[in-house]
C-alpha positions in Angstrom: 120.3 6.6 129.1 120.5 6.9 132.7 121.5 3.3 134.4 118.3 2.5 136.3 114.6 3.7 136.7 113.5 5.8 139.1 110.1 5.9 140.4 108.4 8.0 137.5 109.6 5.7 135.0 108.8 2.7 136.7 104.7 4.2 137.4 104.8 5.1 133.4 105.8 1.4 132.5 102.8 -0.2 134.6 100.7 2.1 133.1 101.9 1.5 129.5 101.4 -2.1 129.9 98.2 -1.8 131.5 97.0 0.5 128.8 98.1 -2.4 126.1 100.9 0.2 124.8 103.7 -2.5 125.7 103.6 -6.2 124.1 104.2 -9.1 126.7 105.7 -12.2 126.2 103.2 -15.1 126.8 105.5 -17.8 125.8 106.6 -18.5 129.8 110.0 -18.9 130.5 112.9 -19.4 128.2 115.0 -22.6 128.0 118.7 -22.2 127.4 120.3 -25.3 125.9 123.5 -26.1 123.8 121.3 -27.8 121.2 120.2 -25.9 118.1 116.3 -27.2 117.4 113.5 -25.3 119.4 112.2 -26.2 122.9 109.7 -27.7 121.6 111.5 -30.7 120.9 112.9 -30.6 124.3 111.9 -33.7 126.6 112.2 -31.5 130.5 111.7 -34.5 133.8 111.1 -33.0 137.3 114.3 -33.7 139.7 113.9 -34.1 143.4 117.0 -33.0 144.8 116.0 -34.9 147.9 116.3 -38.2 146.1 119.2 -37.7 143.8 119.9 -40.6 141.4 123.8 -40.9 140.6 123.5 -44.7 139.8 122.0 -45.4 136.2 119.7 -47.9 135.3 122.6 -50.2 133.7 124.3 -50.4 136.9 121.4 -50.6 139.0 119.9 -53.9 136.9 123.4 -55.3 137.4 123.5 -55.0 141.2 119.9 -56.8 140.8 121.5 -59.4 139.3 124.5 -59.8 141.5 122.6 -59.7 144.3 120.4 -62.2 142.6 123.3 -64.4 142.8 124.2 -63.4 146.3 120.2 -64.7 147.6 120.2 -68.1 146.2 123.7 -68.6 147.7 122.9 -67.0 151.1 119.6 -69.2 150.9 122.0 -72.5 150.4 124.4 -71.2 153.3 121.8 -71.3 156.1 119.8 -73.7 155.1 123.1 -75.4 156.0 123.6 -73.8 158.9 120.3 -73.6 160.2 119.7 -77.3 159.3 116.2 -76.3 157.8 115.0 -74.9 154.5 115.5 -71.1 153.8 114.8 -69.1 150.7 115.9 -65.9 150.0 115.3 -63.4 147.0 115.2 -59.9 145.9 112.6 -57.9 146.3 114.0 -54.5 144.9 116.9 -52.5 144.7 116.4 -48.5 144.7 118.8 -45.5 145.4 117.8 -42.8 148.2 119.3 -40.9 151.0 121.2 -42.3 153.8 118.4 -40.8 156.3 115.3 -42.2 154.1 117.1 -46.1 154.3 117.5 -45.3 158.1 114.1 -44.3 158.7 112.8 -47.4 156.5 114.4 -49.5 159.8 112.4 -49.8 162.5 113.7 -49.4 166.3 115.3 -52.6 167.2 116.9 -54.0 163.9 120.0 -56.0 164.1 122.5 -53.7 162.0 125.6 -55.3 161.2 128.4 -52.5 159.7 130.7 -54.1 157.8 134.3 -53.0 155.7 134.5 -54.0 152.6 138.2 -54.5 152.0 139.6 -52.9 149.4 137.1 -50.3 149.0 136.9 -46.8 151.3 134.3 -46.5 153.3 131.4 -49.1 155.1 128.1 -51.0 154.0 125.5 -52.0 156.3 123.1 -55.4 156.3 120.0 -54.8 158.5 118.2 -58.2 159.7 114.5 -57.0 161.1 113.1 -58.6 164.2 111.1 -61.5 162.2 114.4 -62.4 160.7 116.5 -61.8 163.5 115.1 -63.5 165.9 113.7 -66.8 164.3 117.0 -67.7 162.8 118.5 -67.0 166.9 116.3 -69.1 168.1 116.9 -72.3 165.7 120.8 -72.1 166.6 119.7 -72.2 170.2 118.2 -75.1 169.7 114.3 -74.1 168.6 112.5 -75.8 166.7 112.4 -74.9 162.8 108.8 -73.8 162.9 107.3 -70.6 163.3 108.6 -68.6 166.1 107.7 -65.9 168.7 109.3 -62.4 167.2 110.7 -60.4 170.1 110.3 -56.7 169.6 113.9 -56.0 171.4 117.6 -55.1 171.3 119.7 -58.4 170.8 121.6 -59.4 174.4 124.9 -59.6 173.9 125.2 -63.9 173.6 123.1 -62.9 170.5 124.7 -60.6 169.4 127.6 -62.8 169.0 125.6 -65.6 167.5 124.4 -63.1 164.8 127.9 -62.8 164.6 128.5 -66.2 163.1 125.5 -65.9 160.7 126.7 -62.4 159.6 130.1 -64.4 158.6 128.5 -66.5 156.5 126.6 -63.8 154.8 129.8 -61.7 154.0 131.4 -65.4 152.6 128.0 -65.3 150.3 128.3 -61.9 149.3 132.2 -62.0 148.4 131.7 -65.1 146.2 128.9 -62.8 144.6 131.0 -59.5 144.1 134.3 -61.5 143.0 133.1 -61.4 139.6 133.1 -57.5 139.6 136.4 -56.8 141.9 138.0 -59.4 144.4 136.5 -58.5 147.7 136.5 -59.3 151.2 133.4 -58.3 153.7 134.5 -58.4 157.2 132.4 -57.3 160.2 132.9 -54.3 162.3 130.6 -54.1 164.6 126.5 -54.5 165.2 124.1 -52.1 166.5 120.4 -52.5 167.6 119.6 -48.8 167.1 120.0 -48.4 163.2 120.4 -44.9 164.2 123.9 -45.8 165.7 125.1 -47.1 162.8 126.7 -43.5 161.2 128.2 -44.6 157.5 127.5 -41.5 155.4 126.2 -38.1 155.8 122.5 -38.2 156.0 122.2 -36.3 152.2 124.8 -38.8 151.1 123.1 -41.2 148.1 122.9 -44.5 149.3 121.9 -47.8 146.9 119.1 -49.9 148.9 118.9 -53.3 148.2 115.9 -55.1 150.0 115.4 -58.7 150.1 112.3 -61.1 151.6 113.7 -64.1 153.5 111.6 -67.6 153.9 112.1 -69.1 156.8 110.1 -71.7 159.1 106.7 -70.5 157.4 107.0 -67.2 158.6 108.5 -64.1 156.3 111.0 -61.7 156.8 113.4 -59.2 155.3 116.9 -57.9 155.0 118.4 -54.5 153.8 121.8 -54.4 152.3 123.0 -50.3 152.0 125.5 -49.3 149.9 126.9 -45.7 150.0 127.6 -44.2 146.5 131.0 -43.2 147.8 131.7 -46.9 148.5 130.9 -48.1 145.3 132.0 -45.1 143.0 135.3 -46.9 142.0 133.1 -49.4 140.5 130.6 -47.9 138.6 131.7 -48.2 135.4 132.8 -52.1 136.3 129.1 -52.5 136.8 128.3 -52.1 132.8 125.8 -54.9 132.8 127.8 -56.2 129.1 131.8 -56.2 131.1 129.6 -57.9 133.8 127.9 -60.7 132.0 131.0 -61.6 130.1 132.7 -62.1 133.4 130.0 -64.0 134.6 130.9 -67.6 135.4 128.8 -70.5 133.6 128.1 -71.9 136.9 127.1 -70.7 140.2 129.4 -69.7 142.7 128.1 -72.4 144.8 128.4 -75.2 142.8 132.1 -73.9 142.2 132.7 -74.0 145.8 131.7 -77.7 146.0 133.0 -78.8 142.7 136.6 -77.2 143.9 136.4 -79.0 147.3 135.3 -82.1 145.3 138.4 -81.9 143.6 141.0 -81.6 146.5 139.2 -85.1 147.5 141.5 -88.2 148.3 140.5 -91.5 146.9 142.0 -94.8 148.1 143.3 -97.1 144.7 144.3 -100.5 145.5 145.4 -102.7 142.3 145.2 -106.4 142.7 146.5 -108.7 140.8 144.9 -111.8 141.1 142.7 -113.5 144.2 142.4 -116.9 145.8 140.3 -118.5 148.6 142.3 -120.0 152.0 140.5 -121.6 154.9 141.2 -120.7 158.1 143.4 -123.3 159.0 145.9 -122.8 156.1 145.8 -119.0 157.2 146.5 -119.7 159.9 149.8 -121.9 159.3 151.4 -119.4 156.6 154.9 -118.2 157.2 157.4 -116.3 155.4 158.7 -118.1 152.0 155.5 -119.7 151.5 153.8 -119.0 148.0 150.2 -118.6 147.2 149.2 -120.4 144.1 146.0 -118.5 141.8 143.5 -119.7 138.8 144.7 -116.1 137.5 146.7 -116.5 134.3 150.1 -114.2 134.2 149.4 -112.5 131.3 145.8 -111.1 132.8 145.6 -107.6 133.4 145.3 -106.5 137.1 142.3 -104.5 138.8 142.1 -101.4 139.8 139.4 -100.5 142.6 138.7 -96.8 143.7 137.0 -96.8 147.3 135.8 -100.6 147.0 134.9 -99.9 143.1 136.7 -102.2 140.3 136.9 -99.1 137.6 140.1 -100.1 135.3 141.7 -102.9 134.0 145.6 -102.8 134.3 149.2 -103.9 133.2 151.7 -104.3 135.9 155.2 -102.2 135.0 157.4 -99.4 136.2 158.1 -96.2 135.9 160.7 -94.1 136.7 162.2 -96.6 138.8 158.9 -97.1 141.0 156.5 -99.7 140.4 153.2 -98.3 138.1 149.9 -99.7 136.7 148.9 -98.6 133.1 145.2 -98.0 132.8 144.0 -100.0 129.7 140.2 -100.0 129.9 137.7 -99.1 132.3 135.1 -101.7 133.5 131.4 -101.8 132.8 128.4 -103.6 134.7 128.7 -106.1 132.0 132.6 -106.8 132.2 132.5 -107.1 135.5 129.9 -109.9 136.0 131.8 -111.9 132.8 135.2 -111.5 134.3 134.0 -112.3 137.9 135.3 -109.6 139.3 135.2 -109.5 143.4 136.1 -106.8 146.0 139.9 -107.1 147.2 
């Protein structure tokens, strides 16, 4: 059998099939698989290679929920900041190119390109004008009501003011990734064009987080893009079971305040009995002179915690430096029988 067909053979076999002489397959095309059962039982999803998924749907509901974490405590940090209410939340999170996420910014955005230490590679937050601009204007002195949004590039005295806010973003969003992988967000550089701002290829996979900001009764949003390439290394971390177990019980930002609550100095005095002088005999005490009490010796002394009688006491030493043993605490009660007065 020779190795192709030439022309002759090639007129006979349309002529054949036309005729009916040759069977044809109807079936349409064959599916190739490793698996053993029929394609029938084969479940076949379109793929758009222009929006290729890399990140599953367990990572992607964790990053929801980290970044959950990351809204309430950005909301907290400039209310404080800004002095005036501000609510932030998620509004969805969404893998695409890195040219769709720029072309979902419009022409001014503030775009602030930041390095996340210990990772390879740059994210990028993106503040839109009717963010931007309202939260500029409070910190030069506005008014915390609706604003004017200017349809501009950022001067460069606000550019260094978003500067400051962008800090205390990246403080935010560390506190929210440290329960993945201990990271720290610092600021490169910002960019008014969003164009300017080259991370990643443009067919690079890119994670788009978008969130809707509250702020003196007008609404706005935020973009946070994550490169896959950034994030790769912690993929698997992201297991939504390894993250909830290394979840804390309490919100980063009430950790924060409890652990500066705790590095808190309090003044104790202890006093050991009290008496009343007038001015006069004040006035005439000299050294020697002994003060004479209704307090018995064998009472316990007080001690007060910033103007606050909290324990009764016994008088001793310890380790060669004078010490007061706590015996009880006080109570409303105790206090009013034992006449208890501030030192």
């Amino acid at each position: 059998m020779a190795d192709g067909l030439n022309n002759a053979d090639v007129d006979a076999l349309i002529d054949a099939v036309a005729a009916g002489e040759v069977e044809t397959s109807a079936s349409g095309p064959q599916i190739f698989t490793r698996m053993r059962h029929g394609s029938q039982q084969l479940m076949i999803t379109p793929y758009d290679f222009t929006r290729p998924e890399r990140v599953g749907p367990e990572q992607i509901r964790a990053l929801t929920q980290l970044h959950e974490t990351f809204a309430r405590a950005l909301g907290a940090g400039l209310s404080g900041l800004l002095r005036a209410g501000v609510q932030v939340s998620v509004q969805g999170v969404s893998q695409t190119t890195y040219a769709s996420f720029i072309r979902t910014l419009e022409n001014p955005t503030c775009t602030m390109v930041v390095q996340p230490r210990g990772l390879e590679g740059q994210i990028c937050i993106a503040l839109t004008s009717d963010s931007a601009f309202p939260i500029l204007e409070r910190l030069l002195g506005g008014s915390a009501t609706a604003s004017t949004v200017h349809n501009r590039p950022m001067t460069e005295i606000e550019s260094r003011l978003m500067a400051v806010v962008c800090k205390r973003m990246l403080t935010s969003l560390s506190q929210a990734w440290h329960v993945v992988a201990p990271l720290d967000f610092q600021l490169d550089s910002i960019e008014s064009n969003p164009e300017m701002a080259q991370l990643v290829p443009p067919n690079e996979v890119v994670v788009s987080i978008s969130f809707d900001l509250s702020l003196f009764g007008q609404k706005g949003r935020m973009y946070l893009g994550l490169p896959f390439i950034v994030i790769e290394p912690l993929i698997e971390t992201l297991s939504m079971k390894r993250w909830e177990c290394r979840q804390p019980m309490e919100s980063t930002q009430d950790g924060a305040i409890g652990s500066a609550l705790a590095q808190a100095e309090v003044e104790l005095i202890g006093v050991l009995a009290s008496t009343t002088l007038t001015l006069s005999e004040l006035a005439t005490l000299e050294v020697g002179d002994v003060l004479t009490t209704r307090t018995p010796v064998t009472s316990p002394a007080t001690l007060w915690v910033e103007d606050r009688a909290k324990f009764a006491t016994q008088v001793g030493e310890h380790n060669g430096r004078r010490a007061l043993k706590i015996l009880r605490g006080f109570s409303s009660e105790s206090k009013a029988e034992n006449n208890i007065e501030s030192p």
